[in-house]
C-alpha positions, 0 to 999 in steps of 0.5 A, a space after each residue: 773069580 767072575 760067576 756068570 750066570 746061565 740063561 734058563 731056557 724059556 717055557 715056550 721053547 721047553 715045549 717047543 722041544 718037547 714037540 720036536 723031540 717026538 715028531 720023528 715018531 709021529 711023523 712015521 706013525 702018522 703014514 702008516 695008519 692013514 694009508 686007507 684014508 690016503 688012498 680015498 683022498 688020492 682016488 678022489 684027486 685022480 678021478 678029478 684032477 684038480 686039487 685045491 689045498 686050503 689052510 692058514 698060517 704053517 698049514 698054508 705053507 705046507 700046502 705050498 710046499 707040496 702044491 709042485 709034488 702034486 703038480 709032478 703027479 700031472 694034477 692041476 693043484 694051487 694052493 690058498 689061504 682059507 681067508 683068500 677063498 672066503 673072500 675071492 673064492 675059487 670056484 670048486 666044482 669038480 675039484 678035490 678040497 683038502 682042508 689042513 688046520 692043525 687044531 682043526 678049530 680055526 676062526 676060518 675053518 668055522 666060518 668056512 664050513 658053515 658058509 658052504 655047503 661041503 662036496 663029496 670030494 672035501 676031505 681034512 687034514 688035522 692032528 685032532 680027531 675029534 675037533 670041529 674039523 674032524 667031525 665034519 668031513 673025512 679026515 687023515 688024522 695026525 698021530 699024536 694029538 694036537 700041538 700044544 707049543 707055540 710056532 709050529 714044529 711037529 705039526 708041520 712033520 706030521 702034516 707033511 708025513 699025512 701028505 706023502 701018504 696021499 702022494 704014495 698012494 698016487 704012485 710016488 714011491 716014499 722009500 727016500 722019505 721015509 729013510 730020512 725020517 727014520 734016519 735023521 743027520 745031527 747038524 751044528 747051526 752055531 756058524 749060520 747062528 753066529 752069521 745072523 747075530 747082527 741083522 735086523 731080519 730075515 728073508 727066506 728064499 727058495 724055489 721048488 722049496 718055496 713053501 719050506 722058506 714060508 714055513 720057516 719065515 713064519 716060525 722066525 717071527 712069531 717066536 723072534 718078534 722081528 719081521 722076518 719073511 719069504 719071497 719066491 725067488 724069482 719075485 725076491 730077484 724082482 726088484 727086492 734085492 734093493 734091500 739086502 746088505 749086512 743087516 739082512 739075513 738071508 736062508 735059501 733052499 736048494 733041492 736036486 731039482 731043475 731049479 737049482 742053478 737058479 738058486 744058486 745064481 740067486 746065492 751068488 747075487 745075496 753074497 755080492 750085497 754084503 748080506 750074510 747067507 745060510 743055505 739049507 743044501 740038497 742039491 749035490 752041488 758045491 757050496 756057494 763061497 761066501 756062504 754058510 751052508 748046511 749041505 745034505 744028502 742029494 735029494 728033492 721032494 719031501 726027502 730034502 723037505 724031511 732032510 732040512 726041517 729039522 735043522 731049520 727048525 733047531 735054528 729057528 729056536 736058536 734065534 728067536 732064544 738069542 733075541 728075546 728072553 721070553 722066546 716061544 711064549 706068545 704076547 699077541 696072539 695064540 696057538 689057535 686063532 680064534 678071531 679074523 
């Protein structure tokens, strides 16, 4: 008799579920005890109608991913990197600042607020009140205090909950999303793990969900260690399809949204290179053939971002643990980036 022995799941990816077996929680309590911080932030939003969203890393992709549902509100919003406004600033007069960083202690965040001189209309996003973020200017806090694993999970759930506290409050009605978080769907990823067991890397692609793709190509490398990465799809339709073929794996998302047919187009040109394909699906329609594919309940906004997170996340941790023994532990950097 033949006795294989099981791999112990690394410590990293043990804490990584401690995290995302509470976000849920923490996500719904994250809205409902920042309505009145929400409300002065969307008071400021209408009353300027510009909003600039700075961060690093998974804040930044979270900024990106909410930057269109700003937009929806008819409010002139981008989204930057913290680096990129410290060294080609954007001129803020007249614009609200939300400022997300998770810890709240970030080399940039530092450097930034000591280097400007913050406005009325500069608020925080972080999951640590009392960090350097939170002393500084007016914040929505994140239940649950801050995130302690490595790659981020909770943090993005909970951000993204302190968002739609905002977005309420600017008219946006959250029911959707709020019934996704109370009701999350169990999903099997062993297909879409098996179709990526042989590539080298992963592009992730989307659309209106751009900044969901981000958020998960930044997860893939930092816990797999390969350089996995996001195009927009229109900029991955742009010359670097030249790359795919069966040792590119590619993920895209696709919301109801107006922009799903261009996703699906998209889809269709991914399976014809040969390279495997997982889509994270909330558009209603018929899957693409050839692909494999996570199909949800129709849905747009933070409802399809609530809906697939959780998937994309589980499938993340899957990978990185099928490629490197010590998946979720970091050998380069850590949780809190301290240095630029």
């Amino acid at each position: 008799m033949i006795m294989t022995a099981e791999k112990n799941r690394p410590a990293g990816l043990v804490a990584i579920d401690r995290e995302m077996a509470r976000q849920h929680e923490d996500a719904l309590a994250s809205f409902e005890s920042n309505r009145e911080a929400a409300a002065e932030v969307a008071a400021s939003i209408r009353k300027n109608g510009r909003l600039v969203l700075l961060g690093m890393g998974a804040s930044h992709a979270v900024a990106r991913a909410v930057e269109p549902l700003y937009r929806a509100h008819g409010i002139d919003a981008i989204a930057m990197p913290l680096s990129e406004q410290l060294g080609q600033p954007l001129p803020l007069t007249g614009r609200t600042v939300l400022v997300t960083s998770q810890s709240g202690e970030s080399a940039e965040v530092l450097r930034w607020f000591s280097e400007t001189d913050p406005q009325a209309d500069t608020f925080g996003l972080t999951l640590e009140a009392g960090s350097f973020l939170g002393r500084t200017v007016p914040c929505l806090i994140g239940t649950g205090g801050t995130e302690l694993a490595f790659a981020a999970t909770r943090s993005l759930t909970v951000t993204f909950a302190l968002h739609l506290a905002i977005l309420a409050a600017l008219g946006e009605d959250p029911a959707a999303a709020l019934a996704v978080l109370k009701a999350t769907e169990t999903v099997e990823i062993n297909a879409a793990l098996e179709a990526l067991s042989t590539v080298a890397t992963v592009v992730t692609s989307g659309r209106r969900l751009q900044g969901l793709a981000e958020a998960l190509g930044l997860g893939l490398t930092e816990l797999s260690r390969l350089p996995c990465f996001s195009l927009e799809g229109g900029q991955l339709r742009h010359g670097p399809m030249e790359m795919l073929g069966p040792k590119i794996g590619v993920v895209i998302f696709r919301g109801d949204d107006p922009t799903a047919e261009l996703i699906t187009a998209m889809a269709v040109s991914v399976v014809e290179t040969g390279a495997p394909l997982i889509m994270f699906d909330a558009s209603g329609k018929p899957p693409v053939a050839g692909s494999v594919t996570f199909a949800f309940k129709p849905a747009t906004g933070l409802a399809a971002i609530f809906a697939m997170l959780p998937v994309a996340q589980r499938l993340m941790v899957a990978f990185a643990d099928s490629r490197v023994e010590n998946a979720g532990t970091p050998v380069r950097t850590t949780k809190i980036t301290r240095s630029e």
